[in-house]
Structures are given as C-alpha cells and as structure tokens.
Residue, then its C-alpha position, 0 to 999 in steps of 0.5 A: x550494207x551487205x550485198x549478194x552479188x560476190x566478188x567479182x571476176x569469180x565463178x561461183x560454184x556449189x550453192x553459191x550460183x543460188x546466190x549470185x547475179x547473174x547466176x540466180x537467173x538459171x532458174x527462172x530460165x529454166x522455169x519459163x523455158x520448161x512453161x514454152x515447151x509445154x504450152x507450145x507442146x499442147x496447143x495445136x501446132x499448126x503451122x508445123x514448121x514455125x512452131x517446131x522452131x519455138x519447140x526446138x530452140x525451147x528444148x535446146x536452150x533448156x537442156x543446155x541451160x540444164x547442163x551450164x548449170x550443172x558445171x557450175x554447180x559442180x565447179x568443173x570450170x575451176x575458175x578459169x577466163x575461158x568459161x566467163x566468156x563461153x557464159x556470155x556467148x552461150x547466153x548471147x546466143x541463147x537469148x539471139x535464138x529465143x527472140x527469133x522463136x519468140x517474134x515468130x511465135x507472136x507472128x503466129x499467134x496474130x495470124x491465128x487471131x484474125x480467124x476469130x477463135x480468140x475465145x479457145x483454149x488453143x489461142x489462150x494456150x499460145x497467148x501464154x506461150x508468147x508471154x512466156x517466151x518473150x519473158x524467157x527472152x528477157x532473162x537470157x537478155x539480162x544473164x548475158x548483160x551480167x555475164x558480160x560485166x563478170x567477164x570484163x572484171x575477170 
C-alpha cells in the first residue's frame, strides 16, 4: 500500500511539502488564520484591547506561517536538524499564542452575548471567528505533534 507521508527524518522541499504530513497542513492554517484576520477585522472591535491581541497573534502566525512555508518551498533549509526542531518550536508556540487569543476571543463573544444581540451580524461575525479560531488552534496542534515525530526520527 502506497503512503504519502515521505520518508521520515526528510524535510520535504518544492512540491513535496503538498504532499507530506505535517507539511499539507500549512494551507489550511493559513486558510483559516486569513478567515480570523478578517472576521475579527470586520466586526466591531470592542473591546479594543482583547481583540487587538486575536488581531495580532492572527496577523503574526500567518505571515510567519507564509514565510516557513517559503523556506520549505525553496529548500533553503537543506535538510538540516536545526530546521525540524525550529518547525516543532515555532508551530508549539504558534499553536500556545492561538489558544490564548482564541479563549479570549470566546470569553468576549459570551460577554457580548449576555447583552442580547445574538441576532446581529457583528455577533454572527464573531461566532465564526471563534469557530474559526479554535479551528486554526487545532492544525497548529496537529503540525506540532507531526513535526515533533519527524524530528525524533531525524
């Protein structure tokens, strides 16, 4: 039976990182995290400061995201140790900074439910951006489990 998961202890380059685990998943993360920037952009930001933080972290984990992507599209890590453990730390840490914006990004959301405005769109809007959030959480969870597997087998 075919698999397409690579050999292990190999960081993919070119087209490869399209075709391997954990690597598939830089797409829907950046997907998702794009969804979070916008949703959250286009809801009325109030309170200011907590959603400025889900606004911050979202804008900082995409374009780094982006950017990981890039140098393993390019292969500018050349296959090295060092770049499967910096994969593993930057997607631990990426995923740590998600689950904080996206628990207080719920915390918000219920306390902008309690004034009885379930019905507007700028509730509807951050209903989704939650959804959307915590989903986000969830593949930079799984990338960091699979990253961290490829870099025990390195």
């Amino acid at each position: 039976m075919a698999t397409n998961t690579g050999q292990m202890g190999y960081l993919p380059r070119g087209g490869a990182i399209f075709c391997t685990i954990p690597d598939i998943l830089y797409l829907p993360e950046l997907v998702s995290g794009g969804l979070v920037v916008s949703l959250v952009g286009s809801t009325y930001v109030y309170p200011a400061n907590p959603q400025a933080y889900v606004i911050s972290v979202a804008i900082f984990c995409f374009i780094m995201t982006f950017l990981w992507l890039l140098i393993f599209a390019c292969g500018s890590h050349q296959n090295r140790n060092f770049w499967a453990s910096a994969d593993v730390a930057y997607h631990g840490f990426a995923a740590l900074l998600y689950l904080s914006a996206s628990v207080l990004l719920a915390f918000i959301t219920v306390l902008f439910s309690a004034d009885n405005v379930k019905e507007t769109l700028f509730y509807k809007l951050d209903v989704a951006a939650v959804v959307f959030s915590f989903f986000t959480t969830l593949m930079y969870v799984i990338h960091t489990i699979f990253s961290a597997i490829r870099w025990k087998s390195f």
